[in-house]
N, C-alpha and C positions, 0 to 999 in steps of 0.2 A: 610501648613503643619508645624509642631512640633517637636522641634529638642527630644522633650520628650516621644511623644506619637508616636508608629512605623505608616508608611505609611499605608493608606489604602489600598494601591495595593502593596504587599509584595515582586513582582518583579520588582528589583531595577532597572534592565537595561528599563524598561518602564517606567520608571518616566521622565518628562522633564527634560531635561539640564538647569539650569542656563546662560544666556550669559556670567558671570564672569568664569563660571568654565570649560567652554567651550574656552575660550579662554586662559588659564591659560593650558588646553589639548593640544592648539594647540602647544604654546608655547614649554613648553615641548616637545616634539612632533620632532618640527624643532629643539630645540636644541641636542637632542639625535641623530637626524642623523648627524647633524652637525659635532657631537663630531664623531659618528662611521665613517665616514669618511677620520678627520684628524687624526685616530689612525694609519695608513699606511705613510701620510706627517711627522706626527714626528718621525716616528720610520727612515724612511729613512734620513731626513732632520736634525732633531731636535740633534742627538747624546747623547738621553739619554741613552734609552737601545741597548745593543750591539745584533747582532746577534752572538747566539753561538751554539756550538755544544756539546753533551753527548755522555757519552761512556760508558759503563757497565767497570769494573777493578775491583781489590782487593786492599785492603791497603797494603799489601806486593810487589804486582809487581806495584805500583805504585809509596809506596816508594822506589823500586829499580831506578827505573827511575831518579827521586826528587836527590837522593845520587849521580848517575851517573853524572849527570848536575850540582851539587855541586863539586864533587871531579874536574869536569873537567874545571869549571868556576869562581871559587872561587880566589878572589884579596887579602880579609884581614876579619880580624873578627873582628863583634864591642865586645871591652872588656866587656863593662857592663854586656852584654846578654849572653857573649858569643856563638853569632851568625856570621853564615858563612854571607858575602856578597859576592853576585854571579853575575858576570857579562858576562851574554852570547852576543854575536855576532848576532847583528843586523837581522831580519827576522827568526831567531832561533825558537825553542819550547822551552817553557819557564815554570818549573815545581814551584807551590806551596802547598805546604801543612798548613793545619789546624788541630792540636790538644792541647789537652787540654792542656795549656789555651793560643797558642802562633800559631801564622804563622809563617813555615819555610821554606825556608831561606828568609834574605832581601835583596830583588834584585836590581841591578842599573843598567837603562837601559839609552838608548841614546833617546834624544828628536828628534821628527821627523821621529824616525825609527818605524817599524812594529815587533811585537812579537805577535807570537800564546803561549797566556798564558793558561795552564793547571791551576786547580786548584780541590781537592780532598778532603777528610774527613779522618781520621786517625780512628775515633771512635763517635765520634757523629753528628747530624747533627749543622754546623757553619751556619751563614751568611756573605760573603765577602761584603763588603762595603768601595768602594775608596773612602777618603775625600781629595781633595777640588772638584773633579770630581765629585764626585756623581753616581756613578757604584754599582749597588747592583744586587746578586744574591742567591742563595740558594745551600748551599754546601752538598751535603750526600754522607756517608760512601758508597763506591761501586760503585761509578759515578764521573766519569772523566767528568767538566768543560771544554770548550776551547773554547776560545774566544779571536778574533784577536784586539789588542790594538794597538794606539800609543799616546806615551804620547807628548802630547803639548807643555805644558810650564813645563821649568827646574824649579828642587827643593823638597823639599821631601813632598809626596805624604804619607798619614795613609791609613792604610786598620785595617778597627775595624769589630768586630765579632758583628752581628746585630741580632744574634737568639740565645737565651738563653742557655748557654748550661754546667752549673756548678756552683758554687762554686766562680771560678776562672774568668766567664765570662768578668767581668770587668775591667779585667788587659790583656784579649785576642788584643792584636794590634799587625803588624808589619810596615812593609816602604816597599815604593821602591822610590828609590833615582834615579833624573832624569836629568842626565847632559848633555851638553853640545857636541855636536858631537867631538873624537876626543881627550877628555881630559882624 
């Protein structure tokens, strides 16, 4: 047969198999169940991605929420941003928001402890993305995030906006700052 000239028998599934390419199926094959099975080992084991939960909201009673847990939690403002830092009490719910071009507020939470972090859209859809963790999700206007964390190792943590969303995209980062039980 000719890689040039079409088959004589034009139904392809009745052509002989190759041994190479027969084997090259099987391969494939086992590696694909392979894979489909350790998608449930890493997601339990591995801690890449979180299990979370959605919620239908508006950006107004969400942001009331976000302001309440500010007004209530709030230690000091960094000058530069002029941003609140908010420090809720261990195992708390824990609100953030994304709008153009900034997460607010930066939060500092205790290493080792458990927070049900919220996270929301003010106006467009964001990407949350924890660096040195490596936590990524997909934020939209209308949909309350939550998903339980705890942070590991002290020290400050970036959260960058990883879905395009302005203008401004590029300067979207905030913190959460992560100390020390106690301090």
């Amino acid at each position: 047969m000719s890689a040039i000239q079409p088959p004589a028998e034009t139904i392809w599934w009745k052509q002989p198999l190759d041994r190479v390419e027969g084997t090259w199926i099987g391969i494939a094959l086992v590696w694909s169940l392979f894979m489909f099975f350790m998608m449930p080992i890493w997601h339990i084991y591995g801690k890449q991605n979180l299990s979370n939960e959605a919620y239908r909201t508006t950006p107004q009673a969400y942001m009331a929420k976000t302001q309440a847990m500010v007004n209530q939690y709030t230690i000091r403002t960094e000058t530069a941003a002029n941003l609140p830092v908010v420090r809720p009490p261990p195992g708390s719910d824990v609100y953030l928001l994304g709008r153009l071009w900034q997460w607010w507020p930066l939060l500092e939470l205790e290493k080792g402890q458990s927070y049900r972090l919220h996270i929301s859209s003010m106006d467009w859809q964001h990407g949350f993305s924890l660096q040195p963790v490596n936590i990524n999700t997909q934020i939209l206007p209308g949909y309350e995030m939550v998903m339980t964390i705890t942070p590991d190792t002290a020290g400050d943590q970036t959260i960058i906006c990883n879905e395009f969303c302005g203008l401004g995209h590029h300067n979207m980062t905030g913190k959460i700052y992560v100390v020390e039980g106690g301090q």
